[in-house]
Backbone as numpy.savetxt, mean C-alpha at the origin, in Angstrom:
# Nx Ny Nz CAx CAy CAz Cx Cy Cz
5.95 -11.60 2.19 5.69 -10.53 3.12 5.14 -11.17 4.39
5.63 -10.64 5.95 5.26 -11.21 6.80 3.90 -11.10 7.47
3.25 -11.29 8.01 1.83 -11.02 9.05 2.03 -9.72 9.67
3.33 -9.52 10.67 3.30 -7.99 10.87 3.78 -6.78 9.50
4.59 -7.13 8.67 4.92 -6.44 7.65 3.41 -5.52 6.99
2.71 -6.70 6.55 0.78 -6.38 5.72 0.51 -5.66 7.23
0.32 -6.41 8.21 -0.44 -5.34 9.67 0.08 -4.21 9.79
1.26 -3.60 9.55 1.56 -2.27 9.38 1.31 -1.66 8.44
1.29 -1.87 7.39 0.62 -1.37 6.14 -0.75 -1.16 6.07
-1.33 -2.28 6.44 -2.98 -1.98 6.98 -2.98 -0.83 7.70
-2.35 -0.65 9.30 -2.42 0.34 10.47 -2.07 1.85 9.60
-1.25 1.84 8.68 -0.57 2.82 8.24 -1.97 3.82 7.20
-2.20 2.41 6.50 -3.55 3.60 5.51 -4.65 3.68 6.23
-5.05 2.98 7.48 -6.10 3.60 8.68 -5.48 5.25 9.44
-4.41 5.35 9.52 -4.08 6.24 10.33 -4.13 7.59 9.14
-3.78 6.97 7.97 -3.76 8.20 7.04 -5.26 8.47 6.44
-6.56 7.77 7.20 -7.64 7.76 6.16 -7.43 7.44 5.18
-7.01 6.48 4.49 -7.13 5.32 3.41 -7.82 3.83 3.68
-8.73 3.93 2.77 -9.88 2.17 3.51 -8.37 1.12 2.85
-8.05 0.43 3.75 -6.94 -0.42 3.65 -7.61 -1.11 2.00
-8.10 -1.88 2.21 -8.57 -2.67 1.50 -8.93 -2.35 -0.31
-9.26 -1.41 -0.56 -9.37 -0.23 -1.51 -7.71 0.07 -1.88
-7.07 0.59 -1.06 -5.72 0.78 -0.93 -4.99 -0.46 -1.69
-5.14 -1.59 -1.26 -4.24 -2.91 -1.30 -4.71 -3.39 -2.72
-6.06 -3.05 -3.43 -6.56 -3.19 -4.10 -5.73 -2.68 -5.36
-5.47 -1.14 -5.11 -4.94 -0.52 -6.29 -3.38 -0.51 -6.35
-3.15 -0.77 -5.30 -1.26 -1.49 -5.51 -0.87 -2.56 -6.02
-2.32 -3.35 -5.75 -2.05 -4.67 -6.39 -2.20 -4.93 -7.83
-3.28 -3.95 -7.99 -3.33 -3.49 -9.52 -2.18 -2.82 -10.48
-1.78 -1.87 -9.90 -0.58 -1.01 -10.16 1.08 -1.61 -10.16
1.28 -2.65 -9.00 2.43 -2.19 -9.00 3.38 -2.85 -10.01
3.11 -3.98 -10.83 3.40 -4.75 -12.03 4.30 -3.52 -12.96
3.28 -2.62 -13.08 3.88 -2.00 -14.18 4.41 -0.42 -13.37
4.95 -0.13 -12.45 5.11 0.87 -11.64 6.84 0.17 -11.63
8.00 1.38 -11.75 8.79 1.60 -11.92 9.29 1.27 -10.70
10.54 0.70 -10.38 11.24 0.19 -8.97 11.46 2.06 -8.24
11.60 2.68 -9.01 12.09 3.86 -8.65 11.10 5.03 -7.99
9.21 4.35 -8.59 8.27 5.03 -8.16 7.38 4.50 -6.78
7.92 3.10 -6.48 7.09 2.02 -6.06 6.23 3.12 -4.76
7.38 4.45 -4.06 7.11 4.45 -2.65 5.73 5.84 -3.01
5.38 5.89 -4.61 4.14 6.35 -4.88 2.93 5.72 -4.22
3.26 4.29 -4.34 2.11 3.07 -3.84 1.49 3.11 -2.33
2.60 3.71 -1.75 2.56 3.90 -0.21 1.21 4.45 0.44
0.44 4.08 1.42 -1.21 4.40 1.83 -0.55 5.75 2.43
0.52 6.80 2.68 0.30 8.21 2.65 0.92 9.20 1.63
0.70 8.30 0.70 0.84 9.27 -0.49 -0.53 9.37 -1.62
């Protein structure tokens, strides 16, 4: 993943009120076992 790719993702769960970091936390936790088909659940505005 690139430097701007993560910086939009960061900008994205600030704009939605999601603490990035908290956010990145539980995707990183999650997405192992999260279905290719659910991944865009993971997304900081959902």
């Amino acid at each position: 993943m690139g430097d701007g790719t993560l910086a939009t993702l960061i900008m994205s769960a600030k704009l939605n009120d999601v603490d990035p970091q908290a956010w990145l936390a539980d995707v990183l936790a999650h997405i192992a076992d999260t279905p290719i088909t659910r991944l865009e659940q993971l997304l900081p505005w959902n």
